[in-house]
N, C-alpha and C positions, 0 to 999 in steps of 0.2 A: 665703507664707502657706498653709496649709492649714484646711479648712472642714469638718465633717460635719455632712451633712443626714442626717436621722434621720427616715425615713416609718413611720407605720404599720403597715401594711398592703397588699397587691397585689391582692386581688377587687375591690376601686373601680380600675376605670380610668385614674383621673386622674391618681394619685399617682404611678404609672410614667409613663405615657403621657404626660400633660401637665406635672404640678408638676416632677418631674425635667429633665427637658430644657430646661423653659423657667427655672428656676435656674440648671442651670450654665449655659447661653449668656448670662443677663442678668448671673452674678457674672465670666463672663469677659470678658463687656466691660466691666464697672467697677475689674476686678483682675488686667490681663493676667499671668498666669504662675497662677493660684491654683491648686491642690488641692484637689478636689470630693469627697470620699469620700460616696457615695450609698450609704445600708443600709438594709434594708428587715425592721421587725420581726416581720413576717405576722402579726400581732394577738394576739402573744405578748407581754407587758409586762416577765418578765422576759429575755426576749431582748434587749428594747431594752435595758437598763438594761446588760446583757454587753456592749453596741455602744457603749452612750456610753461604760465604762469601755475599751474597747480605742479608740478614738476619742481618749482624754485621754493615752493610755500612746505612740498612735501623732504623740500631735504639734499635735494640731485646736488652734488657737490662737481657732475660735470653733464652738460646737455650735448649730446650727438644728434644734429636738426639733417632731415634730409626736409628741406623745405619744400612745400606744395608750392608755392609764389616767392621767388626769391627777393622780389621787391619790398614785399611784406612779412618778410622774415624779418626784416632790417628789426624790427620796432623789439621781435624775439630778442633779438642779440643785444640789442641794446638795454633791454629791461634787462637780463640775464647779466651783462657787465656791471650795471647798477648794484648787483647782487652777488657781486665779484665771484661769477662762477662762469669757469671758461665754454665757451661752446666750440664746436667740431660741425665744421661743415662737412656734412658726409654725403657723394656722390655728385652735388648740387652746390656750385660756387655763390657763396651769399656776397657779391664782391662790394657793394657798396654799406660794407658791416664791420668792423673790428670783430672778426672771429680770429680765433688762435690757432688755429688748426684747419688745412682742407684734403681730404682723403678723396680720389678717385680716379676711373680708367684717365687714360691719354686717350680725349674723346676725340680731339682730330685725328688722331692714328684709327680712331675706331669708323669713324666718317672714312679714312681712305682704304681700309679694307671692306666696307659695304661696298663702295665704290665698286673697285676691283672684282669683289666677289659677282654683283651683277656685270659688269663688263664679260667676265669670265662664260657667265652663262649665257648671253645675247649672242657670244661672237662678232663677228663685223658688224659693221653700223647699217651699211645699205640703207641708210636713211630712216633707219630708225630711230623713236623718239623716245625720248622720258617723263615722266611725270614726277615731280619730288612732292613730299611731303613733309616740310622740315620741322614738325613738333611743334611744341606749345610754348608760344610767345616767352611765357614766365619761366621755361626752361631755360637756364644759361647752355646748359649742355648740348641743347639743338642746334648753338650757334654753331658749336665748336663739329657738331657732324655736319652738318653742313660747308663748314670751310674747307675742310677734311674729304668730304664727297665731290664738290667744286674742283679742289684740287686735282684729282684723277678724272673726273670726268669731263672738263673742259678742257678743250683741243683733241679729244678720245675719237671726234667725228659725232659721235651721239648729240642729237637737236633737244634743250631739253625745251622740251613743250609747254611747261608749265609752273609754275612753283607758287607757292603760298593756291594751293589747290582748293583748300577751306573756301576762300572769296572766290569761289565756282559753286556752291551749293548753296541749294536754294533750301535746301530745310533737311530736317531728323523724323524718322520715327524708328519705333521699338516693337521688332519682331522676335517671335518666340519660334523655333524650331521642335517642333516635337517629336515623339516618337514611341510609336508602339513595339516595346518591347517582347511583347507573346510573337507579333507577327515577326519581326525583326527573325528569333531563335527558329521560328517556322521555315522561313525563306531560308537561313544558314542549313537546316537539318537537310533542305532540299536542295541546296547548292545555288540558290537563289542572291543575287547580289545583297550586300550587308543593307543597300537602301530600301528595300524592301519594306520595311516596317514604314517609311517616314510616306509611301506612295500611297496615300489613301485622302482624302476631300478633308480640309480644314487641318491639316497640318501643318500649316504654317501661317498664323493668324497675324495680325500687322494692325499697329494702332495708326491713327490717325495723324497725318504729318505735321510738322509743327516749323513754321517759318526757321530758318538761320540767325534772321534778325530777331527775335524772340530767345533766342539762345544763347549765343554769343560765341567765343571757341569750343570746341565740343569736348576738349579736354577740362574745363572747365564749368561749362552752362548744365543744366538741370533740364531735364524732359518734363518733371511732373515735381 
């Protein structure tokens, strides 16, 4: 049998580092011999959609999509049932799809332990405010942290100040952090704080700003 897991995206951590490896060692112990095609659509949606078609043409008798754009997944899943190979919505509700399958956290439970967790840390309100930041449009799963955060945090006292924050920024640029590593080991050998290395003229270079509107949600749009 052969399987394609279909990620996202690689600037989350997880999705290589954890979700990947802990997949195939749990489907190869439930499916000794299986084929794991692991593809990664770097937050391209129509990449993914090139992936799940070369996935169907190579054989995938089951596709596990955590979609980049659940809206345009649909077209995925639907080519995929065409092809009567079931798909698994994995982490990422593809809702307006005939998938066969949906695997992930109970993300309103995970929105009302955010919630809580920063309440925990602010203490009293004393007129303190919040800012949310509820994810990316194409996210189903934002909705659900959000309902989830709402829930504990309205009537808490806490003013939230602001939400959907993105339509507050006026543009992106892409700065590099660097860092001199000789100086860095120099400053530690003298007891020098670890910033040491990064305190020196042009170490932190910054491109040119680039409108919002030019870009579009930032989870999504392209700098260059």
């Amino acid at each position: 049998p052969r399987v394609a897991f279909l990620l996202p995206e690689n600037v989350t951590p997880r999705w290589e580092g954890s979700d990947a490896p802990t997949f195939k060692t749990a489907l190869a112990k439930l499916i000794p011999g299986v084929q794991i095609d692991v593809l990664n659509a770097l937050n391209d949606s129509s990449k993914q959609q090139q992936q799940a078609e070369a996935a169907i043409t190579n054989g995938a008798n089951v596709i596990v999509l955590d979609a980049v754009d659940a809206d345009a997944a649909q077209a995925t899943v639907n080519r995929a049932k065409q092809s009567n190979i079931p798909v698994i919505a994995y982490d990422r509700l593809i809702s307006k799809a005939p998938i066969n399958y949906y695997v992930s956290f109970d993300n309103v439970k995970v929105g009302k332990i955010q919630a809580q967790a920063l309440l925990d840390k602010l203490g009293s309100a004393d007129g303190k405010q919040i800012v949310m930041l509820n994810g990316s449009p194409t996210d189903p799963n934002a909705a659900d942290f959000k309902a989830g955060a709402h829930s504990v945090l309205d009537g808490s006292g806490y003013k939230i100040a602001a939400e959907r924050a993105n339509d507050h920024v006026w543009g992106y640029a892409v700065g590099l952090d660097m860092t001199r590593r000789d100086l860095q080991q120099v400053g530690k050998d003298k007891g020098r704080p670890w910033s040491f290395g990064k305190d020196f003229d042009e170490a932190a270079p910054c491109g040119p700003a680039t409108p919002a509107s030019k870009v579009g949600h930032p989870s999504t749009g392209k700098l260059w």
